[in-house]
C-alpha positions in Angstrom: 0.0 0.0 0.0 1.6 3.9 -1.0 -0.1 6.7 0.6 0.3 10.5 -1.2 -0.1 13.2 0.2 -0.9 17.0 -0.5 -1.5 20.5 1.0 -3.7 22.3 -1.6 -4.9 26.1 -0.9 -6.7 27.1 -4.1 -8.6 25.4 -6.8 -5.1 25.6 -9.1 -3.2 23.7 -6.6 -5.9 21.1 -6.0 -6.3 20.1 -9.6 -2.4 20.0 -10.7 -1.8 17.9 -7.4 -4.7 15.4 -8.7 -3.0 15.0 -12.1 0.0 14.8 -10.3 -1.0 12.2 -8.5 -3.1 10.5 -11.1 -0.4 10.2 -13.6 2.9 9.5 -10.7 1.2 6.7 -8.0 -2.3 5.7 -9.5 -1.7 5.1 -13.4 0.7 2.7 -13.1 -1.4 0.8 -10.2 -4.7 0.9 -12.0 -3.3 -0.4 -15.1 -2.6 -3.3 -13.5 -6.1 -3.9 -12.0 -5.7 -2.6 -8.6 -8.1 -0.6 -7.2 -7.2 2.4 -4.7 -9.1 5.0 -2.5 -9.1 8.4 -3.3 -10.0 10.9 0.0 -10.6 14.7 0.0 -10.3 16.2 3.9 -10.3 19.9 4.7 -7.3 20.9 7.3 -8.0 24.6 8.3 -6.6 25.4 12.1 -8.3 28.3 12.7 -11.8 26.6 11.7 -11.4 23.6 14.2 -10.6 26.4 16.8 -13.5 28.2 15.8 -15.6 24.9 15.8 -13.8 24.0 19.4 -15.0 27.0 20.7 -18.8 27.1 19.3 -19.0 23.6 20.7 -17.5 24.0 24.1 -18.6 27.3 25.0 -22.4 28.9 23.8 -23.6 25.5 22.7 -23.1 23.1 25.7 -23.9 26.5 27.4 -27.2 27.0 25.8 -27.7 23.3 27.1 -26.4 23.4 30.7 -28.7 26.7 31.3 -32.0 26.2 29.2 -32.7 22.4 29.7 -34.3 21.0 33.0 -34.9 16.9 32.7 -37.2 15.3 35.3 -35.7 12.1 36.8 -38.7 9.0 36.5 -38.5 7.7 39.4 -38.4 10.9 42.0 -40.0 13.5 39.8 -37.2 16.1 40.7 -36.0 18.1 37.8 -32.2 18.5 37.0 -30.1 20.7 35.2 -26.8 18.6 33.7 -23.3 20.7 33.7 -21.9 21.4 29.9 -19.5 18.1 30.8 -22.1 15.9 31.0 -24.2 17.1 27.9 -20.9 16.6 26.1 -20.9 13.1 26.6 -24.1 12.7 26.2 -24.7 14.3 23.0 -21.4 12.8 21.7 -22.8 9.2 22.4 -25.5 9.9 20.8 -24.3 12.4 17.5 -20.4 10.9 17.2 -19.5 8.0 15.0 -17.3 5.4 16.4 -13.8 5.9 15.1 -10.1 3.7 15.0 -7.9 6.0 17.1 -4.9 5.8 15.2 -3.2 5.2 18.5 -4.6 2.8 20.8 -6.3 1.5 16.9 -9.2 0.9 19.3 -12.8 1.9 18.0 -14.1 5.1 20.4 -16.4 7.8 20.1 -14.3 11.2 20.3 -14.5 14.6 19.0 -10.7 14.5 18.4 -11.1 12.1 15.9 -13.3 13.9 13.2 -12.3 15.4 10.7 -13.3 19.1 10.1 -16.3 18.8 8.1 -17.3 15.4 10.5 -17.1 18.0 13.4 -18.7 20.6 11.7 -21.9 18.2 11.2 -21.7 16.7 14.3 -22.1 20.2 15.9 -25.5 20.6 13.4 -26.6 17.6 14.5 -26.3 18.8 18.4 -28.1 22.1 17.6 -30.7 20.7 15.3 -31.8 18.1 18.4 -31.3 20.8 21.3 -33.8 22.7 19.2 -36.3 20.2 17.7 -36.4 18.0 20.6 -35.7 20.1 23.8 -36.4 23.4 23.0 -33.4 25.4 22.7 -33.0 28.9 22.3 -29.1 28.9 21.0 -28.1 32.5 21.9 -26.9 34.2 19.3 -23.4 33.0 19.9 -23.9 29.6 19.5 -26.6 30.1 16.2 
C-alpha cells in the first residue's frame, strides 16, 4: 500500500496535485487492476478552533442553562453541567472511530475530521432545538 499526500490552498493547486497524483502513483497501479481510495479532507486550524470553541462554550452552554430533565422515578428536575451534555450528546451524535493510536474503536470529538465536526455540531443544535427546545443564543446560532 503507498499513501500520497498533498496540501492544496486554491482550486489551481488542488487540480495539478490530482494530475500529479493521477499520472505519478495511480496510473501505473490501476493499469494493473488494482483498485485504490481516493480521499478529500479539509485541514483549516483556525476553523477547528472556531468549531472547538462554538461547541464547548455557547452550545453546551445554551444546554447546561436552558434544559431541565425530570428524573422518572423521583419526579425532581435536574439541570446537567456542559460536561455531561458533552458526553451525552457525543454518544449519541459521534460515529465510532479507529484512534490511530490505541487502533481501538471510540467515540471522540478528536477524531473527526473538520467537516465530520462541523456536522456533528448541526446535528447537536438541530436536536437541542427540535427535541428540547433550545433557544441557542446568538453566539452559538
Amino acid at each position: 500500500m503507498t499513501t500520497q499526500v498533498r496540501d492544496v490552498r486554491s482550486p489551481r493547486e488542488a487540480h495539478e496535485a490530482v494530475v500529479e497524483l493521477y499520472q505519478t502513483a495511480m496510473k501505473p497501479y490501476l493499469r494493473k487492476g488494482a483498485r485504490g481510495r481516493i480521499t478529500w479532507e479539509t485541514v483549516n486550524s483556525e476553523l477547528r478552533n472556531q468549531l472547538r470553541k462554538l461547541l464547548h462554550g455557547p452550545v453546551l452552554r445554551d444546554f447546561a442553562e436552558q434544559v431541565w430533565l425530570t428524573d422518572p422515578e423521583t419526579g425532581v428536575r435536574h439541570r446537567y453541567s456542559p460536561a455531561v451534555w458533552k458526553e451525552h450528546l457525543k454518544d449519541l451524535f459521534c460515529p465510532m472511530k479507529e484512534d490511530p493510536v490505541t487502533k481501538k474503536m471510540r467515540k471522540s470529538t478528536e477524531l473527526l475530521s473538520d467537516d465530520e465536526f462541523s456536522q456533528f455540531i448541526e446535528e447537536v443544535r438541530a436536536y437541542g432545538i427540535l427535541d428540547l427546545g433550545i433557544e441557542f443564543t446568538e453566539e452559538g446560532y
